[in-house]
C-alpha positions in Angstrom: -38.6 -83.6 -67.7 -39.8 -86.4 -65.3 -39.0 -87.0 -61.8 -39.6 -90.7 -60.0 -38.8 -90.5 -55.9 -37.9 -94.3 -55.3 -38.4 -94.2 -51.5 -37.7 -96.9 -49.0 -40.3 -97.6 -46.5 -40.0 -96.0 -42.7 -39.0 -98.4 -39.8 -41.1 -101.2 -39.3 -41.6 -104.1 -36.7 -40.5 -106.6 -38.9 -40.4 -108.2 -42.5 -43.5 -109.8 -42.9 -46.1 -108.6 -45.2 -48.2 -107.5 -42.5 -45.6 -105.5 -40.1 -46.9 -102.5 -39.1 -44.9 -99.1 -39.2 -42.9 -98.7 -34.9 -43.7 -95.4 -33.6 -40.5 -94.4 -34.8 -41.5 -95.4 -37.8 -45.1 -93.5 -37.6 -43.3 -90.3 -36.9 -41.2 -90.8 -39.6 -44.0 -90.9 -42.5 -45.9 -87.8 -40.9 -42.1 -86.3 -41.7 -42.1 -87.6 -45.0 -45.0 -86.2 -45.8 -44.2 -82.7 -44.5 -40.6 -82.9 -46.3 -42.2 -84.0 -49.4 -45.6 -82.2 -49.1 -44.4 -79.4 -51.6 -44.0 -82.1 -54.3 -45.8 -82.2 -57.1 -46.9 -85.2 -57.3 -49.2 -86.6 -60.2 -49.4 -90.2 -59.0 -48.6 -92.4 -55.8 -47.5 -96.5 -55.9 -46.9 -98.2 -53.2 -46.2 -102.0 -52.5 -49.2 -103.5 -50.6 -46.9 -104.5 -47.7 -48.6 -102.7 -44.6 -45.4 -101.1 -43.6 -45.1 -99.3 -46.9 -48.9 -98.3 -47.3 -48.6 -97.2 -43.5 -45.4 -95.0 -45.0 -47.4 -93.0 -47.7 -50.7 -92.7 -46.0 -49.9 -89.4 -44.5 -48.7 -88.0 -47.6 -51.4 -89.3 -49.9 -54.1 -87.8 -47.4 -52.0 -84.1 -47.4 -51.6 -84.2 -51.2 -55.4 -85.5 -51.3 -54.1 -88.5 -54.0 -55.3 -92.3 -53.9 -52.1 -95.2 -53.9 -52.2 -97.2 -56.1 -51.1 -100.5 -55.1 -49.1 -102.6 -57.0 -47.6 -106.0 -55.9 -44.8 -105.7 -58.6 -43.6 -102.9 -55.3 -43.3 -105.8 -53.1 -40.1 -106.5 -51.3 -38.0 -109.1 -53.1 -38.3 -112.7 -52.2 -34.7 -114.0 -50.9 -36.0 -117.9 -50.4 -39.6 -119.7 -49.4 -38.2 -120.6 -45.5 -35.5 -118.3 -43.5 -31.9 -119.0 -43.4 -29.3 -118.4 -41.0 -26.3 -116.8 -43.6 -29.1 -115.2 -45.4 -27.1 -111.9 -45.5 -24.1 -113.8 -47.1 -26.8 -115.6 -49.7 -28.0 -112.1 -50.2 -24.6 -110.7 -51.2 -24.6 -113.5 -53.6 -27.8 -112.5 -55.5 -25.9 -109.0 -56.1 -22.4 -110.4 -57.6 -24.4 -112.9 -59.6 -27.9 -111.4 -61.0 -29.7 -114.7 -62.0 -28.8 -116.8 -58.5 -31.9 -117.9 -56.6 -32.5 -119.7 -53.6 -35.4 -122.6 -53.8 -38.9 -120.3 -53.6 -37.1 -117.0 -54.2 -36.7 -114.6 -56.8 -33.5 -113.5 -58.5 -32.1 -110.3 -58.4 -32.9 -110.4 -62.3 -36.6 -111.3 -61.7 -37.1 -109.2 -59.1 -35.6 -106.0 -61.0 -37.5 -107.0 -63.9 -40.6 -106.9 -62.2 -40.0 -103.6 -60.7 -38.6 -102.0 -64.1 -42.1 -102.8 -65.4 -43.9 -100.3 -62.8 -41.2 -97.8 -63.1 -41.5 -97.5 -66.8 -45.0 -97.6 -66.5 -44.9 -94.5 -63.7 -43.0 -92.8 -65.8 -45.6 -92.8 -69.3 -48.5 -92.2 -66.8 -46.9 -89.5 -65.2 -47.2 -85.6 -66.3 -44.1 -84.4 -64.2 -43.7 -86.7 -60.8 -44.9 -89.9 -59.5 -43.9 -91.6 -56.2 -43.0 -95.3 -55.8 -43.1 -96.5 -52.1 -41.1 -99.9 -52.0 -38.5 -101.8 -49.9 -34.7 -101.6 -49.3 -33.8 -104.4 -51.6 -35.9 -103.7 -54.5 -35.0 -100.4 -54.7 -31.4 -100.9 -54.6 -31.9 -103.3 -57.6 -33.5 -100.5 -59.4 -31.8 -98.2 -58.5 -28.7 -100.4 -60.0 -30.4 -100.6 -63.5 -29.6 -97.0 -63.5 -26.3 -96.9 -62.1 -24.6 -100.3 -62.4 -21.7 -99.3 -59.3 -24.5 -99.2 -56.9 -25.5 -102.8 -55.0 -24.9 -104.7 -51.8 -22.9 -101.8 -50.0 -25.7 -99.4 -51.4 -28.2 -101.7 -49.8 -26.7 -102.3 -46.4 -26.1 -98.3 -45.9 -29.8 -97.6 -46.4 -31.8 -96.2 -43.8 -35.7 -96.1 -43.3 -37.1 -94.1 -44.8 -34.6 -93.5 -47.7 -35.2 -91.3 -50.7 -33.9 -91.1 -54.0 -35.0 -88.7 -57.0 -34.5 -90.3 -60.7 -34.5 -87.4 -63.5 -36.2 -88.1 -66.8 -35.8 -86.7 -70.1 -38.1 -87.6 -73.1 -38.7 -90.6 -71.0 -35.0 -91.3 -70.9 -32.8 -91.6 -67.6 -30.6 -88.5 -66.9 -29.8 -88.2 -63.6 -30.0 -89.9 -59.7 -30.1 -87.6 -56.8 -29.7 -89.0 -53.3 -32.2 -86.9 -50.6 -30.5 -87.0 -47.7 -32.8 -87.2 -44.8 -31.1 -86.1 -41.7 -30.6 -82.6 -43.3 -34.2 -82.6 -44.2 -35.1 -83.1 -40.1 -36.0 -86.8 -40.6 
């Protein structure tokens, strides 16, 4: 048996890749890492996005584990300059996988890319690996697993959110939703 926490960043002061972790948000991942301290964790990935480095810092320094950084973790690209309906557009990308705005990524690409570090988290891993990401990409991997889950899931996540995906011979078994308010957070 495997286990791969998918865990959605704490609250940050904006999107950008450099927006740092509010104090909110600070509190938060000393939290995390007390709520998730007694994990046995063989590996840690995180996006490079400051507010999701910032989010697994305190954990990686109580468990004593580098982060590895991957960019695949990065928050999904919607389109190259902002938009004002860009939560309608969004909702789009989830009822129809391979639309795209001009610069952005489809939900398809973006899932794909992110598949690629999961399955390699979960050969490198002995028991349990973490993946730090963002709200989006994990709901679109999350979604490879369980094909009900998108745009609502997305829009009721909170920061940070957690979710535990169960492993068997390297095959998915099960999805378990940690819900953070019971654990103090």
């Amino acid at each position: 048996m495997k286990q791969l926490y998918l865990i959605r960043h704490c609250s940050a002061e904006g999107q950008e890749a450099e927006a740092s972790l509010t104090k909110e948000g600070r509190n938060q991942a000393v939290q995390l890492a007390n709520t998730l301290g007694f994990v046995p964790f063989d590996k840690l990935y995180s996006s490079p996005f400051r507010r999701a480095t910032q989010s697994i810092e305190p954990l990686a320094l109580a468990l004593d584990k580098p982060i590895t950084i991957d960019d695949r973790l990065s928050e999904r690209k919607l389109t190259a300059e902002p938009i004002d309906n860009w939560l309608e557009e969004l909702e789009k990308t989830f009822n129809d996988p391979s639309y795209k705005l001009g610069g952005g990524e489809s939900s398809e690409e973006a899932a794909c890319r992110g598949l690629e570090v999961l399955e390699e988290a979960i050969q490198h891993t002995k028991e349990v690996a973490l993946l730090m990401t963002h709200g989006n990409l994990l709901t679109l991997l999350l979604r490879h697993f369980e094909s009900s889950l998108g745009f609502d899931t997305w829009k009721s996540l909170t920061n940070p959110d957690i979710y535990c995906l169960t492993f068997k011979d390297d095959c998915y078994e099960s999805m378990k939703h940690i819900n953070l308010e019971r654990q103090g957070l």
